[in-house]
N, CA, C and O of each residue as an XYZ file, in Angstrom:
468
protein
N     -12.430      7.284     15.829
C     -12.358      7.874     14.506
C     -11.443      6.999     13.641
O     -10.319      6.779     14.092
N     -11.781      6.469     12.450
C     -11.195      5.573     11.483
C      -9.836      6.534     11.166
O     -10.012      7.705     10.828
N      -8.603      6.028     11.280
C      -7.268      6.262     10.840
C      -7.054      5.235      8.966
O      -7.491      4.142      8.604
N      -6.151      6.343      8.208
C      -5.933      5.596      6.923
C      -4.439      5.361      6.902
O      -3.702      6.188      7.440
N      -4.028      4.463      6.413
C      -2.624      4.476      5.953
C      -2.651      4.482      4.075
O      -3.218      3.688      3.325
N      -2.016      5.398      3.821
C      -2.506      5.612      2.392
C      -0.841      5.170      1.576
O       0.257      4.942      2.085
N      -1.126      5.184      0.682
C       0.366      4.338     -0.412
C       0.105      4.356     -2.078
O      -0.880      4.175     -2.793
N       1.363      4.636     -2.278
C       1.407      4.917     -3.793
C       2.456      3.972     -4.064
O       3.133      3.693     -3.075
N       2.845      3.273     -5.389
C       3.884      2.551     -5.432
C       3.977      2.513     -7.163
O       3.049      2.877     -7.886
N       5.113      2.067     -7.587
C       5.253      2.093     -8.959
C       5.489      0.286     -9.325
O       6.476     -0.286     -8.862
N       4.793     -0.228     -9.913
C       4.962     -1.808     -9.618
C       5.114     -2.123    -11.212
O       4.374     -1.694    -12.098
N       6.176     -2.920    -11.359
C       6.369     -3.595    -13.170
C       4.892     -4.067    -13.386
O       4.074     -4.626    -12.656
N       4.873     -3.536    -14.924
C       3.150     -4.248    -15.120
C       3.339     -5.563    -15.014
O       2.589     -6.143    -14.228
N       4.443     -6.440    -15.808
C       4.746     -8.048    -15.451
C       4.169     -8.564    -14.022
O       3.664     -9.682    -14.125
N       4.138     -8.170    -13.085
C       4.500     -8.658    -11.471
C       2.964     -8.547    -11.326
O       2.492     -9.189    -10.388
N       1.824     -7.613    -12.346
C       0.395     -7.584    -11.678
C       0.087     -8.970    -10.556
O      -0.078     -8.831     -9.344
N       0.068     -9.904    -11.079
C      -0.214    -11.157    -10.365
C       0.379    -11.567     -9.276
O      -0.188    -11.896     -8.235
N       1.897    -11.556     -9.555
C       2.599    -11.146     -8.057
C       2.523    -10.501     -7.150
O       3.023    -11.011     -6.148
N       2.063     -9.463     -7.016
C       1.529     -8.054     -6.518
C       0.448     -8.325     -5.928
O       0.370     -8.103     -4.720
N      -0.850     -8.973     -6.771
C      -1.628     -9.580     -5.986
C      -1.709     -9.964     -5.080
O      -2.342     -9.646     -4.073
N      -0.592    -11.268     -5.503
C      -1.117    -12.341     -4.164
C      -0.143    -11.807     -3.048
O      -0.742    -11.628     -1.987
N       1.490    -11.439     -2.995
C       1.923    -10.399     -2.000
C       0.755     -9.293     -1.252
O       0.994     -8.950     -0.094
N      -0.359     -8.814     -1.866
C      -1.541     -7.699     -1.029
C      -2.004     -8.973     -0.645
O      -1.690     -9.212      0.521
N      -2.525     -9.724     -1.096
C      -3.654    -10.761     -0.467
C      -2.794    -11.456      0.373
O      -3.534    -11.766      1.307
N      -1.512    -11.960      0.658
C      -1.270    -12.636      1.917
C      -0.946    -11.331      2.909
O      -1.393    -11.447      4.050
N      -0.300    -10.240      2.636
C      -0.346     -9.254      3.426
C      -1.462     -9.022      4.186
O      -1.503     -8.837      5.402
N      -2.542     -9.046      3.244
C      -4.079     -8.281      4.142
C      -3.969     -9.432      5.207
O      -3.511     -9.165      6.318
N      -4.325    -10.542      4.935
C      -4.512    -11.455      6.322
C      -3.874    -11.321      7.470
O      -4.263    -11.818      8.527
N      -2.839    -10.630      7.325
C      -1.615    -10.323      8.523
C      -2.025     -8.394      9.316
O      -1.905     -8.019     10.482
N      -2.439     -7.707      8.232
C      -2.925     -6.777      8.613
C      -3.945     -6.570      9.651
O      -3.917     -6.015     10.749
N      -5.005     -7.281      8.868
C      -6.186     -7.504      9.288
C      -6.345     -8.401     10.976
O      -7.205     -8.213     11.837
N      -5.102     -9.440     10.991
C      -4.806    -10.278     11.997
C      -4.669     -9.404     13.379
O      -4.880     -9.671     14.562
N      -4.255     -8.326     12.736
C      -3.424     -7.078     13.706
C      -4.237     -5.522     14.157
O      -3.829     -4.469     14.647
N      -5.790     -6.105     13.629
C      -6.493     -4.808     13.800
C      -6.750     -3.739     12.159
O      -7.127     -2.569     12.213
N      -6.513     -4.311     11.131
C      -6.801     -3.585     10.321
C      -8.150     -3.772      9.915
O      -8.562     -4.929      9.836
N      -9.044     -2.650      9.594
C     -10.415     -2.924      9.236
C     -10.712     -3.492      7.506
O     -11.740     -4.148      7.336
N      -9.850     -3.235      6.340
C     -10.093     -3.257      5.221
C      -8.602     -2.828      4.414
O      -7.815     -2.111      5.033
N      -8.400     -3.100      3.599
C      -7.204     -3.326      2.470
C      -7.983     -3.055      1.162
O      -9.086     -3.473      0.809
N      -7.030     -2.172      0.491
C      -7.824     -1.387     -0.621
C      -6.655     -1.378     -1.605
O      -5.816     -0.510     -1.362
N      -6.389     -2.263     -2.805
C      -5.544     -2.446     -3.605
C      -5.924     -2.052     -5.205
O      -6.586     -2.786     -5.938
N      -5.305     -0.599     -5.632
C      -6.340     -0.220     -6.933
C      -4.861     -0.191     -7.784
O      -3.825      0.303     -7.340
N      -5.027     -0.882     -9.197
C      -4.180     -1.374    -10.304
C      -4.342      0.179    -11.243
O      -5.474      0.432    -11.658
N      -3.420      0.993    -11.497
C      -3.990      2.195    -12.483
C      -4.419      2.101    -13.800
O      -3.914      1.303    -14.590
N      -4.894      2.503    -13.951
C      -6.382      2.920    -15.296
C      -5.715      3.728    -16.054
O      -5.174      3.588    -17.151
N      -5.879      5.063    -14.936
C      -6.355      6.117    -15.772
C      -5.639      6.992    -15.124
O      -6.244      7.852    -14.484
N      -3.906      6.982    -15.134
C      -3.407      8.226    -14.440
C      -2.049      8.526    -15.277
O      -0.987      7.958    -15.529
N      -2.683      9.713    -15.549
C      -1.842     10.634    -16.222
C      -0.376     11.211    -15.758
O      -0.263     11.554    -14.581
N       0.792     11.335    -16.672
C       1.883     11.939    -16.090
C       1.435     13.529    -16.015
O       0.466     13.911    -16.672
N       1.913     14.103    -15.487
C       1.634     15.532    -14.864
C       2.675     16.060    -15.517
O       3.120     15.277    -16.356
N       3.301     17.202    -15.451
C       3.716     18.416    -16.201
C       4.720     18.948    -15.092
O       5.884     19.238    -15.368
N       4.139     19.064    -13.709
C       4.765     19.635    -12.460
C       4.828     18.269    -10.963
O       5.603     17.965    -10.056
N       3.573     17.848    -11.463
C       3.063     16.960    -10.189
C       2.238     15.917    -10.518
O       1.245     16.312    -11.128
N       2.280     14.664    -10.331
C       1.443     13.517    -10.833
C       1.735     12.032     -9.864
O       2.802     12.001     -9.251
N       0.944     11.028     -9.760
C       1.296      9.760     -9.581
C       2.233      9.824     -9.910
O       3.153     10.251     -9.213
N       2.407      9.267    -11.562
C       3.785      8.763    -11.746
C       5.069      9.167    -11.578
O       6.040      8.484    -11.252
N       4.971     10.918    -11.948
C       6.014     11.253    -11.384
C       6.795     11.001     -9.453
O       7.949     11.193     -9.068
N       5.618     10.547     -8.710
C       6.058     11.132     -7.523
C       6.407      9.879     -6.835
O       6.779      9.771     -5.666
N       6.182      8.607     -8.022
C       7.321      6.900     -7.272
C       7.866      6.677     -8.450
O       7.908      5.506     -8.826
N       8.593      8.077     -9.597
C       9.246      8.011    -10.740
C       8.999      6.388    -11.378
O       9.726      5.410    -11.202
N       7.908      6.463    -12.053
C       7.138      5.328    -13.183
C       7.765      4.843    -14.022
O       8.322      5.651    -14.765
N       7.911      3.858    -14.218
C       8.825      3.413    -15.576
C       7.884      3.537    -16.760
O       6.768      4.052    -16.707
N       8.394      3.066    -17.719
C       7.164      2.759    -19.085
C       6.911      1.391    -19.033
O       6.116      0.879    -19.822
N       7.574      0.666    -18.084
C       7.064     -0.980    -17.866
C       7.083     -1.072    -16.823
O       7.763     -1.971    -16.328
N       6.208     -0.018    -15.849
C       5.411     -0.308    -14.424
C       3.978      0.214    -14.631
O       3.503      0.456    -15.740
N       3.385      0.352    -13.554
C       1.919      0.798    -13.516
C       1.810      1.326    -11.985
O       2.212      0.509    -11.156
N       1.425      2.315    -11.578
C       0.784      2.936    -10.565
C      -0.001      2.099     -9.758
O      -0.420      1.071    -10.289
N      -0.251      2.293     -8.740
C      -0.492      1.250     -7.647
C      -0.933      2.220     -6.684
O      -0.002      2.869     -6.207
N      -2.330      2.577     -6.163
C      -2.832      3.115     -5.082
C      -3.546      2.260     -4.242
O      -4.391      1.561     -4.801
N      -3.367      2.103     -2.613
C      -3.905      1.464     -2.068
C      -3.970      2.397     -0.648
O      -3.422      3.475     -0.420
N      -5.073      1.362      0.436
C      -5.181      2.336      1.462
C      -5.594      1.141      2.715
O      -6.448      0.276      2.522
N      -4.878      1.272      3.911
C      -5.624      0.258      4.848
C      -6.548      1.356      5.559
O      -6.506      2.551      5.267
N      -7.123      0.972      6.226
C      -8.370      1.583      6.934
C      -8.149      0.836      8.612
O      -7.778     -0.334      8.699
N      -8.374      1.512      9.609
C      -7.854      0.970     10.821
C      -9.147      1.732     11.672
O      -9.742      2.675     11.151
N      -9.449      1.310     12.796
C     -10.372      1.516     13.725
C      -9.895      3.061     14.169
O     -10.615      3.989     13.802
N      -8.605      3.372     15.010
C      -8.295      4.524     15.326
C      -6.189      4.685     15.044
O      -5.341      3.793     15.048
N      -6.103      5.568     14.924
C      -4.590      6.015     14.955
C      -3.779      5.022     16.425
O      -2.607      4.658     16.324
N      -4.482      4.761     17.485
C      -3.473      4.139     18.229
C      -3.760      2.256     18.117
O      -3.101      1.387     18.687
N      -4.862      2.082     17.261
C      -5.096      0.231     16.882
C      -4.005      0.347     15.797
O      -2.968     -0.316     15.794
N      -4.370      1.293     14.849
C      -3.162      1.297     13.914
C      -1.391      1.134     14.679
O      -0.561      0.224     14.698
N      -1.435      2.400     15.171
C       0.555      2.504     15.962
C       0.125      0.720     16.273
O      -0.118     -0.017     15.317
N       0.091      0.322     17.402
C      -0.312     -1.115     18.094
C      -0.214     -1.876     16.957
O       0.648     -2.713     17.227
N      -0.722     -2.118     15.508
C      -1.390     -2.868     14.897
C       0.225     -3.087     13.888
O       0.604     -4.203     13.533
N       0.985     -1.809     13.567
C       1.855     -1.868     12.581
C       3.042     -2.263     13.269
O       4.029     -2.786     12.751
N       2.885     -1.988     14.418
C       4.894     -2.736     15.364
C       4.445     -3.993     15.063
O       5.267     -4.615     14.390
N       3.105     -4.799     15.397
C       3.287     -6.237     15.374
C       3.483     -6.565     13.743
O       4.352     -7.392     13.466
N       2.773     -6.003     12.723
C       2.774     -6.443     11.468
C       4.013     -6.226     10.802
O       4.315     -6.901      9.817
N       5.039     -4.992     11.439
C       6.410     -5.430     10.832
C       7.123     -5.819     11.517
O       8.275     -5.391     11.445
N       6.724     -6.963     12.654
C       7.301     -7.912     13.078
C       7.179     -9.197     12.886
O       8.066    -10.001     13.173
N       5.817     -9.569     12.272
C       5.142    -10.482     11.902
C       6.280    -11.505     10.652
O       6.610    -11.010      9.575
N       6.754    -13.021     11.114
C       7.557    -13.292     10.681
C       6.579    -13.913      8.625
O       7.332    -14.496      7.846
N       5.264    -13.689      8.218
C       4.935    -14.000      7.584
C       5.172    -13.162      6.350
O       5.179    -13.710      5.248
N       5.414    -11.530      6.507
C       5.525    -10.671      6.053
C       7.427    -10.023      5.738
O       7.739     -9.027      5.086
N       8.292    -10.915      6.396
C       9.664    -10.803      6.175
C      10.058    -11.276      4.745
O       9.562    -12.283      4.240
N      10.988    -10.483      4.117
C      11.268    -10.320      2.676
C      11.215    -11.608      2.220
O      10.867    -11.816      1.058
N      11.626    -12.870      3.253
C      11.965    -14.220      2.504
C      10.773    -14.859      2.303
O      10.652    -15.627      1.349
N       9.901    -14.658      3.042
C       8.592    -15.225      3.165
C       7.344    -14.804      1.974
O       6.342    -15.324      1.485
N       8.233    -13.333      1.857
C       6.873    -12.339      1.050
C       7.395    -11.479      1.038
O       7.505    -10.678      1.966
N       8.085    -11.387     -0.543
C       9.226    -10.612     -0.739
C       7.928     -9.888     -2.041
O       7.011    -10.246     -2.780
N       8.705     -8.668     -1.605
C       7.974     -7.115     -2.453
C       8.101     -7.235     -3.828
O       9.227     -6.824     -4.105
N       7.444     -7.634     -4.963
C       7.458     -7.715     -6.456
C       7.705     -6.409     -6.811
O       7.197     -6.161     -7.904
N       8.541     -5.058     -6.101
C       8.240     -4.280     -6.549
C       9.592     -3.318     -5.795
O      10.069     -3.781     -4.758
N      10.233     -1.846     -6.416
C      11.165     -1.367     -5.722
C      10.644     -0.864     -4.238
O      10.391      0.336     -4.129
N      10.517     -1.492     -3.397
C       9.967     -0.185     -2.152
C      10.904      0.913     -1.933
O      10.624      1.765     -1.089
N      11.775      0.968     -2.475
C      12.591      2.758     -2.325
C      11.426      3.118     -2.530
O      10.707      3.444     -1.585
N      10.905      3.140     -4.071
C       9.765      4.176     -4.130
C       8.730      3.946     -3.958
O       8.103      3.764     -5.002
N       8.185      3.852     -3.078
C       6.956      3.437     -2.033
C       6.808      4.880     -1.520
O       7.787      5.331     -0.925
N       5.683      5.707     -1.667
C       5.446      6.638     -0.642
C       4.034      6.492      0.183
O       2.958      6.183     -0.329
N       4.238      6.746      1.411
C       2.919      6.215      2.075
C       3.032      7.332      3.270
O       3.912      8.186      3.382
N       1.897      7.101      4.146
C       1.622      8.239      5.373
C       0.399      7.821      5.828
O      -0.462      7.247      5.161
N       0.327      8.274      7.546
C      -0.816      8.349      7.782
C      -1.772      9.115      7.629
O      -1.408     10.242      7.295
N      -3.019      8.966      7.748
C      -4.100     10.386      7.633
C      -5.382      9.874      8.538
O      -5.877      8.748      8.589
N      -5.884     11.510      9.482
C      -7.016     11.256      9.950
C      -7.769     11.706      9.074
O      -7.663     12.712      8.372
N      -8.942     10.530      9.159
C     -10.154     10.817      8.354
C     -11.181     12.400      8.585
O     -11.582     12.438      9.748
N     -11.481     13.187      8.054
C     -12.108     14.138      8.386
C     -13.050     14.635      7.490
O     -13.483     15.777      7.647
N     -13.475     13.840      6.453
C     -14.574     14.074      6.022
C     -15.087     12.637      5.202
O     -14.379     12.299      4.252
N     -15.805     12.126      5.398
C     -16.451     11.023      4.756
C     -17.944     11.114      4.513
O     -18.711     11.265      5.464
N     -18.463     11.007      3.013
C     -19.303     11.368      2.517
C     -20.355     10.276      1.951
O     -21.368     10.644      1.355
C-alpha cells in the first residue's frame, strides 16, 4: 500500500528558484532511497482563513508563498528504511543543500493512503 509524506512550508517568494533547485537535488536523493515520486506545488490560490488556513498554520509572511508538496513511497516501512538513509545522506546536509526557507515552520507527517480515485 503506497505511504505519503505530506508538507506544508512557508517559503520567501524571492527564493522561488532556490527552492526549486533545493526540491530538484533533494528528489534525486529521495528517490535514490526508495521514493516513488516528489510533488512540489508553488501557491496560487490559497486563502488566509479566519480560524484555520495554509497560511496561517507555517504563519505566512506577506513576502513568502505557501508551498505544498508530497513524496509518495511504495509502503510505510520503504519509507521508515528510505528516510534514516536520506537524513543521513551527506548530499542533503545544510552545507551542501541548505533550506532557502525557515524549516521551524515546516509542518509535515505521514499518511496511509486510503482512498485513491
Amino acid at each position: 500500500m503506497p505511504y505519503i509524506d505530506g508538507f506544508v512550508a512557508a517559503v520567501p517568494t524571492a527564493n522561488r528558484e532556490l527552492y526549486r533547485k533545493h526540491a530538484e537535488a533533494a528528489a534525486v536523493v529521495f528517490k535514490e532511497h526508495g521514493a516513488l515520486r516528489l510533488v512540489e506545488c508553488w501557491g496560487d490560490d490559497v486563502p488566509q482563513g479566519k480560524l484555520t488556513s495554509f497560511p496561517m498554520a507555517v504563519q505566512c509572511k506577506d513576502d513568502e508563498t505557501v508551498v505544498f508538496s508530497w513524496i509518495t513511497w511504495p509502503s510505510r516501512k520503504v519509507r521508515d528504511e528510505g528516510m534514516k538513509k536520506v537524513m543521513a545522506d551527506p548530499r542533503l546536509q545544510p552545507d551542501k543543500n541548505p533550506m532557502p526557507f525557515d524549516g521551524k515552520r515546516l509542518i509535515y507527517g505521514g499518511f496511509e493512503l486510503f482512498v485513491d480515485v
